[in-house]
PAPAGU-561307 format. One record per residue (C-alpha): x, y, z; residue in one letter. Coordinates in steps of 0.25 Angstrom, whole numbers, padded with zeros to 4 digits, always signed. Example, Ala and Ser with C-alpha at 12.3 -4.5 7.8 and 13.67 -1.06 7.14 Angstrom:
BEGIN
+0049-0018+0031A/+0055-0004+0029S/
END
This chain:
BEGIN
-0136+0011-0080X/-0132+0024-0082X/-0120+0030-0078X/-0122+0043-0070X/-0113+0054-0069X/-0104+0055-0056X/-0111+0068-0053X/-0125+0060-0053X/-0119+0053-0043X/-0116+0064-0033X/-0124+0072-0023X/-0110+0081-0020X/-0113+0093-0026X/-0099+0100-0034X/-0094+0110-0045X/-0092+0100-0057X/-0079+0103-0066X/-0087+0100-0079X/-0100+0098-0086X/-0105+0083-0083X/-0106+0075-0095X/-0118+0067-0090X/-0121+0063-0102X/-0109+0053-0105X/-0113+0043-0094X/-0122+0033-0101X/-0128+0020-0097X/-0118+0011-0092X/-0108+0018-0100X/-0100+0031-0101X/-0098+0039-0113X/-0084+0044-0110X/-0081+0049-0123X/-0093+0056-0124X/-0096+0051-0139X/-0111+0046-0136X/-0109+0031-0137X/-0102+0019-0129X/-0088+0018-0136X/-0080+0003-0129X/-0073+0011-0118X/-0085+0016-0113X/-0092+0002-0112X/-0091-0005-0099X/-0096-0017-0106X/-0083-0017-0115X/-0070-0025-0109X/-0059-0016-0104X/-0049-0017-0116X/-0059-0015-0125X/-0063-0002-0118X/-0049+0002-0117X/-0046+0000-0132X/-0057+0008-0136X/-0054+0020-0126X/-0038+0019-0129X/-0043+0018-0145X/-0050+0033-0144X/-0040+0041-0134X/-0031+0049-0139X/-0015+0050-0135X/-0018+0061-0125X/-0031+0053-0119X/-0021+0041-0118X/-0010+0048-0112X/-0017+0055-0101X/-0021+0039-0095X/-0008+0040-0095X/-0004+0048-0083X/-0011+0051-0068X/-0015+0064-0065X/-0013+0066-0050X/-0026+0072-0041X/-0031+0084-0034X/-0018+0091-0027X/-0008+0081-0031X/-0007+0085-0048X/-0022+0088-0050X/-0025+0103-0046X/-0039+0102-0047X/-0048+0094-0037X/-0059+0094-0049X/-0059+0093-0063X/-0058+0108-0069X/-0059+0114-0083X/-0043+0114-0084X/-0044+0100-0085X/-0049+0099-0099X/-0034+0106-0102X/-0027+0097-0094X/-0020+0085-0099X/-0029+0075-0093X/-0041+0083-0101X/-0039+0068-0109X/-0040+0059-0097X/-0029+0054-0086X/-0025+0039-0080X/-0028+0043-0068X/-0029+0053-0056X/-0021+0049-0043X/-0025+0055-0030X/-0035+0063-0034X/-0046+0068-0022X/-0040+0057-0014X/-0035+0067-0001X/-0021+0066-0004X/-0013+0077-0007X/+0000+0074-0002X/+0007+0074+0011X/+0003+0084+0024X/-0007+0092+0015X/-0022+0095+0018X/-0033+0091+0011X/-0044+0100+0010X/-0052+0098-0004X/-0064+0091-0002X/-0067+0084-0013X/-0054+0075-0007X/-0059+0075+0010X/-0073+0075+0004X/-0079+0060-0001X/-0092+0064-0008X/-0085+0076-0014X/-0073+0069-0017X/-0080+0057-0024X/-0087+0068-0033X/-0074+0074-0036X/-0067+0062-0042X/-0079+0058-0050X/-0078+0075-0056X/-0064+0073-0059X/-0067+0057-0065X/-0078+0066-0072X/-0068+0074-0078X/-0063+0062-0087X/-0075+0054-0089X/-0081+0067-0095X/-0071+0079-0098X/-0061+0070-0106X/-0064+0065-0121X/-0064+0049-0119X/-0067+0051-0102X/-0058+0041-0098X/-0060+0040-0083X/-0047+0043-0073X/-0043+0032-0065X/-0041+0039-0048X/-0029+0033-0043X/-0026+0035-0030X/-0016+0028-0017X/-0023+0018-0010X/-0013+0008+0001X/-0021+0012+0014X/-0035+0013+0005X/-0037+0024-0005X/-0030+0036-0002X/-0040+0047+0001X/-0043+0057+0010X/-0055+0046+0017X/-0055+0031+0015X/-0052+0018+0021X/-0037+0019+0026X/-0031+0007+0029X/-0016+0003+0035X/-0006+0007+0025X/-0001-0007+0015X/+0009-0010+0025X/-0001-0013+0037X/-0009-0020+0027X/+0001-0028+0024X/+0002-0032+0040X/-0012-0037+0038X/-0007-0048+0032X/-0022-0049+0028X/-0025-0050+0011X/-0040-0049+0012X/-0039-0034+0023X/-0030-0031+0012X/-0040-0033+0001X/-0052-0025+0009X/-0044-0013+0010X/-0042-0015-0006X/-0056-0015-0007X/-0058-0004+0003X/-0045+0003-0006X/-0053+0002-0019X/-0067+0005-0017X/-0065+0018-0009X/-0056+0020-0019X/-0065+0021-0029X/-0075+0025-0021X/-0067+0038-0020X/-0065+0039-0035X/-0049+0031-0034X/-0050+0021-0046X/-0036+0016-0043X/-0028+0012-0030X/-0015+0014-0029X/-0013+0001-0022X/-0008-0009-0016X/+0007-0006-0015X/+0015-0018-0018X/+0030-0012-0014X/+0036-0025-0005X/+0043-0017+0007X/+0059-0019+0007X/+0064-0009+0016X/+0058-0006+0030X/+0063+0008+0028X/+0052+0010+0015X/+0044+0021+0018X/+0034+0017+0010X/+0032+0003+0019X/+0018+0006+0022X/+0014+0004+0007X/+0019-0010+0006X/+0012-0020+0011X/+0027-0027+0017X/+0038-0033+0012X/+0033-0045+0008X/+0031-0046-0006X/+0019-0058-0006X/+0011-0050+0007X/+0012-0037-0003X/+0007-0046-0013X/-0005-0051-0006X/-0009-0038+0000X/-0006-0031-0015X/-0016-0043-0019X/-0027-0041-0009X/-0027-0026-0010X/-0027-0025-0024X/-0039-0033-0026X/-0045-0025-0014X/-0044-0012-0023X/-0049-0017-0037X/-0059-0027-0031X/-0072-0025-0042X/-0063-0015-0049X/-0065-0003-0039X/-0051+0000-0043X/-0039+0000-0047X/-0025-0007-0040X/-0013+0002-0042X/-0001-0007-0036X/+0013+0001-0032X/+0024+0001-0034X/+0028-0006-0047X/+0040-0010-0046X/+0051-0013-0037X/+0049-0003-0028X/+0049-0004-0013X/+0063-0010-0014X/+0069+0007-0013X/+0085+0007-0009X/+0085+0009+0005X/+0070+0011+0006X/+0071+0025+0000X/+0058+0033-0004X/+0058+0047-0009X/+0065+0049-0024X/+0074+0037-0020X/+0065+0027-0025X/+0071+0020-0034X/+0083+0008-0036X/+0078-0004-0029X/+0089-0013-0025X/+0081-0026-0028X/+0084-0040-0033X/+0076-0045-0046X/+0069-0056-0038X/+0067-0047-0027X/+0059-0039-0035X/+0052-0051-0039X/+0051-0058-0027X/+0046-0046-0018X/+0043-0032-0026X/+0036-0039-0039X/+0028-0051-0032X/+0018-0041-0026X/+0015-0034-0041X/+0015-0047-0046X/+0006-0053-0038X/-0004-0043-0036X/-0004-0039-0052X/-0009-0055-0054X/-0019-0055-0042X/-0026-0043-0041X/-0024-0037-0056X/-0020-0023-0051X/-0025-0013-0060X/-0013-0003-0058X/+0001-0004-0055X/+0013+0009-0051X/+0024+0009-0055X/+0036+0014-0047X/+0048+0025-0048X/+0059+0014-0046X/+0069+0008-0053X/+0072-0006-0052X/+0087-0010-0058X/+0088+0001-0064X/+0076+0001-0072X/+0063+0013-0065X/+0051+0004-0065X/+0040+0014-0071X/+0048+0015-0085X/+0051-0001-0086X/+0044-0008-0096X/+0050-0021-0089X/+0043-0016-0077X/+0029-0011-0081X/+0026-0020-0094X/+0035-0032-0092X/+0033-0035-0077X/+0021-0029-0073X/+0010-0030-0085X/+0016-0042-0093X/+0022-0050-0081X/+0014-0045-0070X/+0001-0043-0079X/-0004-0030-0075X/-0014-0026-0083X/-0016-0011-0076X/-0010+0001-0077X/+0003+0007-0071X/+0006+0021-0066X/+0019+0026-0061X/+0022+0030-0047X/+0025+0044-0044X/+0034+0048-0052X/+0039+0036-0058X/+0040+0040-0072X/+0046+0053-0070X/+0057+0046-0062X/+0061+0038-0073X/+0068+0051-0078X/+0070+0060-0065X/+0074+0051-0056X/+0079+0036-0064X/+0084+0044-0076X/+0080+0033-0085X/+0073+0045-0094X/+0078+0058-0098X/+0065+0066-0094X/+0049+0064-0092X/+0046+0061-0106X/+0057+0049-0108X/+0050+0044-0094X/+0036+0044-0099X/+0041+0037-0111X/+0048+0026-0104X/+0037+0024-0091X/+0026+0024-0102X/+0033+0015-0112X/+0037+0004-0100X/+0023+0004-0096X/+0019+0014-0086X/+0004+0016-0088X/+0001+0030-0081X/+0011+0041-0074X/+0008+0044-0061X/+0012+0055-0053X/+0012+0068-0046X/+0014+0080-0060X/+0003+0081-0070X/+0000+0070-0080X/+0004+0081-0091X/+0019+0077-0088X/+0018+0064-0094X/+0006+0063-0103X/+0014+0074-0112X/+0025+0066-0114X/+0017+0054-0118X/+0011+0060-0129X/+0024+0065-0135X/+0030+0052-0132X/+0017+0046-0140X/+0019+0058-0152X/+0034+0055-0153X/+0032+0040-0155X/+0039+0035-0142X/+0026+0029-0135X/+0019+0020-0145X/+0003+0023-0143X/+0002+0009-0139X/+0010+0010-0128X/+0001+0020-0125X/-0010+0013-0126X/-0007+0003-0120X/-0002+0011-0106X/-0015+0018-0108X/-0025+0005-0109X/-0019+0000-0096X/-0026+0013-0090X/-0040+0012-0096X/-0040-0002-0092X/-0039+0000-0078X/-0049+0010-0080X/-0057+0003-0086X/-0056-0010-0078X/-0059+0000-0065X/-0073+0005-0071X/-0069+0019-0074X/-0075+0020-0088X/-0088+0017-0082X/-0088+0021-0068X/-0079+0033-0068X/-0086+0038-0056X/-0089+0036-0040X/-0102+0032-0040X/-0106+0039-0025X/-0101+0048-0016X/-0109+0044-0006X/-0104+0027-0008X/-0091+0034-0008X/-0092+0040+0007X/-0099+0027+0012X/-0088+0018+0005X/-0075+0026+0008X/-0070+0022+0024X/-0083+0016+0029X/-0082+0009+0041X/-0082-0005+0035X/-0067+0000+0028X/-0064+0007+0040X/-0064-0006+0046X/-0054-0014+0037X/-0046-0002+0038X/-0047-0005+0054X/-0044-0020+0051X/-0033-0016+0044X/-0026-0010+0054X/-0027-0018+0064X/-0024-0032+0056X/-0010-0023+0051X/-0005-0019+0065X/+0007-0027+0069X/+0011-0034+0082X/+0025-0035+0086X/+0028-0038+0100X/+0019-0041+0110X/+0029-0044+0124X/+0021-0050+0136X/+0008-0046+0128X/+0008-0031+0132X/-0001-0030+0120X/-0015-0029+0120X/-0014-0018+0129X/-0025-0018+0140X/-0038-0008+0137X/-0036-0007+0152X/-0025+0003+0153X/-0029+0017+0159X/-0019+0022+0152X/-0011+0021+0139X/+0000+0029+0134X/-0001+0032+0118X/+0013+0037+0114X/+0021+0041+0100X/+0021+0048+0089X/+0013+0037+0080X/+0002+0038+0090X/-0005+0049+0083X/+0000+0047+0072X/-0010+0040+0062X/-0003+0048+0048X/+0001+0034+0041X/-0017+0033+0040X/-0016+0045+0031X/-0004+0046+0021X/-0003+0045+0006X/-0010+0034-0001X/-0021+0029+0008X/-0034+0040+0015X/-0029+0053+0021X/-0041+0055+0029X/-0047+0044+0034X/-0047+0045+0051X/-0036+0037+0057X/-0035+0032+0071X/-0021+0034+0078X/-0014+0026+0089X/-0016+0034+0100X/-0033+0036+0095X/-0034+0021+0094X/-0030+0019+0108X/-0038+0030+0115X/-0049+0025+0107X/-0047+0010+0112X/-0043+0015+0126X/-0051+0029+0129X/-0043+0042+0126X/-0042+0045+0142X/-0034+0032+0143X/-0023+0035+0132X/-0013+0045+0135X/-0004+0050+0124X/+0008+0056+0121X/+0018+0057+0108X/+0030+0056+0114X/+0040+0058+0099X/+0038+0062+0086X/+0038+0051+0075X/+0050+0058+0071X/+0061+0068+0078X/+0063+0081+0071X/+0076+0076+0063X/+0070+0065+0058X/+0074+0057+0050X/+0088+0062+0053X/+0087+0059+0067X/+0087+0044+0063X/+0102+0044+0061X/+0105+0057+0069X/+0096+0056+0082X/+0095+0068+0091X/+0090+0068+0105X/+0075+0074+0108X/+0073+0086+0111X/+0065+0093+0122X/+0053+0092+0116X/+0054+0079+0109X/+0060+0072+0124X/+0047+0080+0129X/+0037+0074+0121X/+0042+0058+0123X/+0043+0063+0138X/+0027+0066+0138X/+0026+0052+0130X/+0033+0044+0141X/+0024+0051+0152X/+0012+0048+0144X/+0018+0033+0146X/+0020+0034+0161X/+0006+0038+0163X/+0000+0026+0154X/-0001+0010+0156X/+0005+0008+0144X/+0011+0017+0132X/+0008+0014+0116X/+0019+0018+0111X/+0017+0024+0095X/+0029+0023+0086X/+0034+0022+0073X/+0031+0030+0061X/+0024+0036+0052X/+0022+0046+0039X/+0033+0053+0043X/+0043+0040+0042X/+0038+0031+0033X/+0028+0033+0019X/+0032+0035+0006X/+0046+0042+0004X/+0048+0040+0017X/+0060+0028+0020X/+0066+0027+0034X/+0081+0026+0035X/+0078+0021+0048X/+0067+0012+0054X/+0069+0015+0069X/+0058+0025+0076X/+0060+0039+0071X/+0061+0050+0079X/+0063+0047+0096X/+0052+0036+0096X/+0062+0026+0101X/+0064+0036+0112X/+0049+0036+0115X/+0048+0022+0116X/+0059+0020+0125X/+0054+0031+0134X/+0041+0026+0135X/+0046+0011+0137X/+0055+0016+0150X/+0041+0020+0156X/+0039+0006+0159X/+0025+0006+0154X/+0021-0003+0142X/+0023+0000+0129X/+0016-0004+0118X/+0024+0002+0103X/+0015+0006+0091X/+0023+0007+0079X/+0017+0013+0067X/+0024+0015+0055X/+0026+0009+0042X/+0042+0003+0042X/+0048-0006+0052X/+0053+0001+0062X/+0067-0003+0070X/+0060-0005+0084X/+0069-0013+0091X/+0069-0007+0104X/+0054-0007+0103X/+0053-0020+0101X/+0064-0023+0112X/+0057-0018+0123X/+0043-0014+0120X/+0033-0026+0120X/+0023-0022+0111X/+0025-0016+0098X/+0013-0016+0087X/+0017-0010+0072X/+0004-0006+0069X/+0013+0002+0054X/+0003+0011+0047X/-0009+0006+0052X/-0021+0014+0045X/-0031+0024+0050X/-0035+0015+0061X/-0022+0010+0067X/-0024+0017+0078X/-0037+0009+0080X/-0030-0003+0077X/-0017-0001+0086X/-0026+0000+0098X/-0036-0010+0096X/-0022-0021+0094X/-0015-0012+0107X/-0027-0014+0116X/-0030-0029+0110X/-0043-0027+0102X/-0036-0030+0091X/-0026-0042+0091X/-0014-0039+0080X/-0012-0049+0067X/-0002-0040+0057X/+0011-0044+0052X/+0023-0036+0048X/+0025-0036+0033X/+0038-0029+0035X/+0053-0033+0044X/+0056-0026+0054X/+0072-0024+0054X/+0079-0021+0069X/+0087-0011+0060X/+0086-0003+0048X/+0099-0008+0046X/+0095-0023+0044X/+0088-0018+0031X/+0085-0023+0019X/+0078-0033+0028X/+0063-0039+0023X/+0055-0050+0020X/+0057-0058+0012X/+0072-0061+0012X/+0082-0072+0007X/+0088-0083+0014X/+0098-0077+0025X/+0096-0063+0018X/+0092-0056+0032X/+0098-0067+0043X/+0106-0060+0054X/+0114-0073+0055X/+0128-0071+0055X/+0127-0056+0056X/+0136-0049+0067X/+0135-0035+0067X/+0120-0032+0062X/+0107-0032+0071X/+0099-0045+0068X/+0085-0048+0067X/+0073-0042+0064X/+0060-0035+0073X/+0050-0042+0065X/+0051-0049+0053X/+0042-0049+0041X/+0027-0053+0045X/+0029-0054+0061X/+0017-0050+0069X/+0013-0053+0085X/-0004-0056+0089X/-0010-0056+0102X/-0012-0070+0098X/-0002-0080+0095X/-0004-0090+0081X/+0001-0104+0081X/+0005-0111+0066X/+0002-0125+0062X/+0000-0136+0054X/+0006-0130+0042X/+0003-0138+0029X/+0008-0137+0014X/+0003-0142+0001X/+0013-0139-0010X/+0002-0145-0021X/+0006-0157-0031X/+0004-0148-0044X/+0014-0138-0051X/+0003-0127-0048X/-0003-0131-0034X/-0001-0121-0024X/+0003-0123-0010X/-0005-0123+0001X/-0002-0120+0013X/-0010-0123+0027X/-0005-0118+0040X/-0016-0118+0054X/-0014-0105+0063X/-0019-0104+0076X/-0022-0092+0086X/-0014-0097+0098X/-0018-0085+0107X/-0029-0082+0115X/-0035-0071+0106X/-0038-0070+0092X/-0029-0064+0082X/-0022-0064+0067X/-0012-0069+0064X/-0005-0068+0049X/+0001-0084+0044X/+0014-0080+0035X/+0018-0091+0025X/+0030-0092+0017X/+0038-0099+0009X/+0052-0103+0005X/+0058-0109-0007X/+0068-0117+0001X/+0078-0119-0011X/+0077-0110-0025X/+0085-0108-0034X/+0085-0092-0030X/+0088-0087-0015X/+0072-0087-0011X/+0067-0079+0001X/+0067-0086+0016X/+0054-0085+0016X/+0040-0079+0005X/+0027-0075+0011X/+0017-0084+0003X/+0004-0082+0013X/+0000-0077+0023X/-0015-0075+0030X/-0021-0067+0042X/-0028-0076+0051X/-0037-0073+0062X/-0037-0082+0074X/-0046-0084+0088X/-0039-0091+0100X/-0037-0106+0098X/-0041-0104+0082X/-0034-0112+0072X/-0036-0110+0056X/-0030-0115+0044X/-0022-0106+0034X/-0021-0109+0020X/-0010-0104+0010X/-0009-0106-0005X/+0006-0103-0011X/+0005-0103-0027X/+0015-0110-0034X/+0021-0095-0040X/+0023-0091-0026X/+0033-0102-0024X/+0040-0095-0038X/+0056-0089-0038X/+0063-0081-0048X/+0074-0091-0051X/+0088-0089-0055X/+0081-0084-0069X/+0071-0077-0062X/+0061-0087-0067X/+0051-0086-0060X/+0049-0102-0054X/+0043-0113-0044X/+0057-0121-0040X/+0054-0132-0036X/+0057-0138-0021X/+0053-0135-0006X/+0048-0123+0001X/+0045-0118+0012X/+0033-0116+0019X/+0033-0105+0032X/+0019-0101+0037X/+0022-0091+0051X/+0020-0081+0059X/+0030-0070+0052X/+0042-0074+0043X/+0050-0075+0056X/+0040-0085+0064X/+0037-0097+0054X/+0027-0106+0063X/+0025-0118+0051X/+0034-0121+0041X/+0035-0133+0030X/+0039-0135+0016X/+0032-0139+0001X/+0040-0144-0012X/+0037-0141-0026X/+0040-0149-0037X/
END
């Protein structure tokens, strides 16, 4: 067949930047270098490094070096929405890696979009396939650009499916939710002209005050692996496109959970780094053959990652085996001289990133800033032009692997509007938010509240308050339901009376959390309204915790109490005497132990996607009963931190402690029902050969009198090593989902690797001897327990 040109394809009628070369576009093929016959590179019928050795054999250094550096879309580097005739003086008049953000509704932070080629879908789609247009026929060997873009709530765009950040999809506790919206993720990604997702994020939470928490899927390093897995896979099923995994390496582990330029100097063990913040790159690098990793802007002992050989050849590509390529996080190269001081300017920082691995540069200045200095580093004999080579045809392969030679452009406009947040992806995006939403106290079952009520007071500052749905990398646009529209929607909007009663923060925030300062007249006026609201209704909904302002990227907490006087609002509205119900929305634990003292239901419902408000109401009133699980501790006290999961024997007990607060709110995988769950008959099967897995068989039962889900937790423990080994490893886990009086059988599998310790050599080895085997509700409530040997 044919190959038609993208303009053939489309009935949107625009002002094209250059003449179309219909002519190249032959049958089955494409004549990229425009020399009238199929030369290897241009066969799709030829393998992928036989293609790549052709291509690289005929580019030239400055063909090579521009796939060597991301050139950063419309408003974020790029100044033009569309190709023009000053690209053909520009540096990437001889190709580039790839384009990041380009068109995708994103142009940083509290700025309107307007340009319609971005809000737009049929115009935008005809104005990715222009600028792709641009390479495939305005650049001598037409060497498509691969569109890179975020992609950890589905595809950031300005309209798409959006879905619950990573953290509430690790909630979910389920792989296969995790794996339709990596499906979702990549096709409308594709769809909309992103050939690269930069996606999932495999940083293993370490500190409650993070403020990037809501990318992480938790703090478990084997529940990031398996949702890393599944989404992954979800993203580059059929080749649609491309993973980009972040952050490579060692990087969620900041001292004292700081962000902005502090982001460096991990106070991390060797094994802890191999236990906990590799396991996740490992393991999804050999199952789902990630086609791209980022590299990050720390140090680890000294050493920034993104200009270690050890790191980017040695660990990942021969130890890891990753066969893709690597770009650098923002920055990350250039902080290898202004910030680590490991080189004395640009040029010794390209030298060292490129030399130690580092595929492409990415970030926010123009590609010309780097690409110069590769070629004189090239010139002067410092780069071998193998090296070269070699960084480049990691490149071509993914591009080659992802189809772009041959299918350099969306196909339709119109599939595009009918794919891109139909109602069918709507609906797992709904799914999602509900199966994340988490129960944490339920005293004399207040919750499901009745439909009944006449009238329900809705009351915070987070009831309105729906920005999370519409940050930095997921969809900007897409509608979103808040708290307060989801219960007028369930209830009718004449039953539902409202009031905001506090700001999500005082006026000297964040000051205010170590120098408090009574409310003013107008702040004590505006709780005053929230409390009569309360007087007035038969039950308050009570909507705190936080949001953009407190929590995201650069954005650590020094505290996790509630900011601003929302303790104050809770307690006034609690001294009406009418039920309460707490909401807390926000991505970090939050230190609520008043509210958890004296208020009797509490839901942490964390970032729950653009239909949370749907999905809050629908478990509030019953129609929907909860199943998530906390993949993150929740400390009494900021003071109790470091404090995660998992931990050494006796390395967070409060026994013997005199003079410290003791305990925890919840621990690591706690999570209530409407139901209750009974465990039994727990059998294991440790296998008779040297390679057998162990099987593991454990029936549930719901209990209750109405059906629900609830998520089996299994772990292990090494009960004598020749290392300290942690009390206790996630090693399974399922969501199941039960009707009143039903019974089934789970079955786990534990590979023989996963019973594997660095020992005192940092071998990595089976030791022989017992384990045991926990199967439970939560790491805190263990229901079966029992024990296998290896020989």
């Amino acid at each position: 067949m044919k190959i038609k040109h993208p303009l053939a394809w489309l009935t949107l009628i625009g002002i094209v930047s250059f003449k179309p070369l219909t002519t190249i576009y032959k049958d089955g093929w494409i004549d990229l270098n425009k020399n009238g016959k199929k030369d290897i590179y241009e066969d799709p019928t030829q393998p992928v490094n036989a293609r790549t050795a052709d291509l690289l054999s005929k580019m030239t250094l400055d063909e090579k070096t521009c796939q060597m550096a991301t050139l950063y879309g419309w408003r974020r580097v790029l100044k033009d929405s569309l190709p023009t005739a000053e690209w053909k003086n520009a540096i990437w008049k001889d190709g580039i890696a790839n384009i990041d953000e380009h068109l995708n509704g994103y142009i940083g932070s509290n700025k309107t979009l307007t340009l319609d080629l971005a809000t737009d879908m049929e115009k935008h789609v005809w104005a990715m396939n222009e600028t792709q247009r641009f390479f495939i026929e305005q650049t001598r060997l037409g060497i498509p650009a691969d569109f890179t873009d975020e992609g950890i709530r589905g595809v950031e765009a300005y309209e798409a499916t959006s879905f619950p950040t990573q953290l509430n999809m690790g909630m979910t506790w389920n792989k296969d939710l995790v794996h339709q919206e990596g499906i979702i993720t990549g096709s409308e990604a594709r769809a909309l002209g992103y050939t690269n997702v930069y996606a999932p994020i495999l940083d293993v939470a370490r500190d409650q005050r993070w403020g990037r928490l809501e990318e992480s899927y938790g703090e478990d390093p084997y529940l990031v692996a398996s949702m890393g897995i599944a989404l992954a896979k979800g993203i580059q099923q059929n080749g649609q496109a491309a993973s980009t995994a972040k952050h490579f390496a060692v990087y969620s582990a900041n001292k004292g959970a700081r962000e902005g330029q502090a982001r460096t100097d991990p106070q991390v063990a060797p094994r802890e780094v191999e236990n906990i913040l590799l396991y996740p790159f490992k393991k999804v690098i050999k199952e789902a053959g990630i086609m791209g990793v980022m590299s990050s802007y720390n140090d680890y002992d000294g050493i920034p990652i993104s200009g270690s050989n050890y790191w980017l050849i040695r660990r990942l590509r021969v130890e890891m085996g990753f066969t893709g390529y690597v770009v650098s996080d923002s920055e990350a190269l250039e902080y290898l001289s202004s910030k680590h001081h490991v080189a004395a300017n640009l040029k010794e920082a390209v030298y060292q990133a490129f030399m130690a691995g580092m595929n492409v540069r990415t970030t926010f200045r123009a590609p010309d800033s780097i690409i110069i200095y590769l070629r004189q580093l090239v010139k002067e004999g410092r780069i071998p032009m193998d090296t070269i080579n070699h960084r480049v045809g990691d490149v071509l392969r993914v591009k080659f692997r992802l189809g772009l030679f041959d299918h350099p452009y969306i196909a339709s406009a119109a599939e595009t509007r009918k794919l891109v947040n139909n109602a069918a992806s709507r609906q797992v995006a709904l799914q999602a938010s509900h199966e994340s939403i988490v129960l944490l106290k339920n005293n004399n079952n207040i919750l499901p509240l009745s439909k009944e009520l006449e009238k329900v007071a809705v009351i915070g500052p987070n009831a309105t308050d729906d920005d999370y749905a519409h940050t930095h990398y997921g969809p900007s646009h897409t509608a979103s339901v808040n708290v307060l529209q989801g219960v007028q929607q369930k209830l009718g909007a004449g039953k539902v009376l409202y009031a905001k009663g506090v700001d999500l923060v005082d006026k000297r925030w964040p000051e205010s959390e170590i120098l408090p300062e009574p409310m003013d007249a107008g702040e004590q006026a505006m709780l005053d309204s929230a409390v009569q609201a309360a007087k007035q209704a038969q039950c308050a909904i009570v909507v705190l915790g936080g949001n953009t302002k407190t929590g995201g990227e650069s954005k650590s907490r020094t505290s996790l109490d509630l900011p601003g006087y929302q303790l104050d609002l809770i307690k006034a509205i609690k001294a009406t005497g009418k039920p309460v119900v707490v909401v807390l929305i926000g991505s970090q634990p939050m230190t609520i132990n008043w509210i958890d003292k004296y208020i009797d239901g509490i839901i942490y419902a964390g970032y729950p996607g653009a239909y949370g408000g749907t999905a809050i109401a629908d478990i509030l009133f019953g129609d929907y009963n909860p199943g998530g699980k906390l993949t993150l501790t929740f400390p009494k006290s900021v003071g109790q931190l470091p404090l995660n999961f998992p931990s050494k024997p006796s390395a967070q007990t409060d026994e013997g402690e005199h003079a410290r607060i003791k305990g925890l709110l919840y621990p690591f995988g706690f999570g209530l029902s409407y139901t209750t769950f009974g465990y039994s008959n727990l059998k294991i099967n440790a296998g008779t050969k040297a390679t057998d897995p162990v099987a593991v068989t454990v029936d549930i039962s719901n209990t209750g009198k109405v059906a629900g889900d609830e998520v089996v937790q299994l772990y292990i423990r090494d009960v004598l090593s020749s290392v300290t080994m942690y009390e206790k490893l996630l090693k399974g886990f399922e969501r199941v989902h039960l009707q009143p009086g039903e019974t089934k059988t789970l079955s786990f599998t534990i590979p023989r690797d996963e019973l594997k310790l660095y020992d005192r050599d940092m071998k990595f080895v089976l030791e022989p001897g017992e384990f045991s085997v926990m199967v439970g509700a939560s790491s805190g409530d263990i229901r079966q327990s029992g024990s296998f040997y290896i020989k």
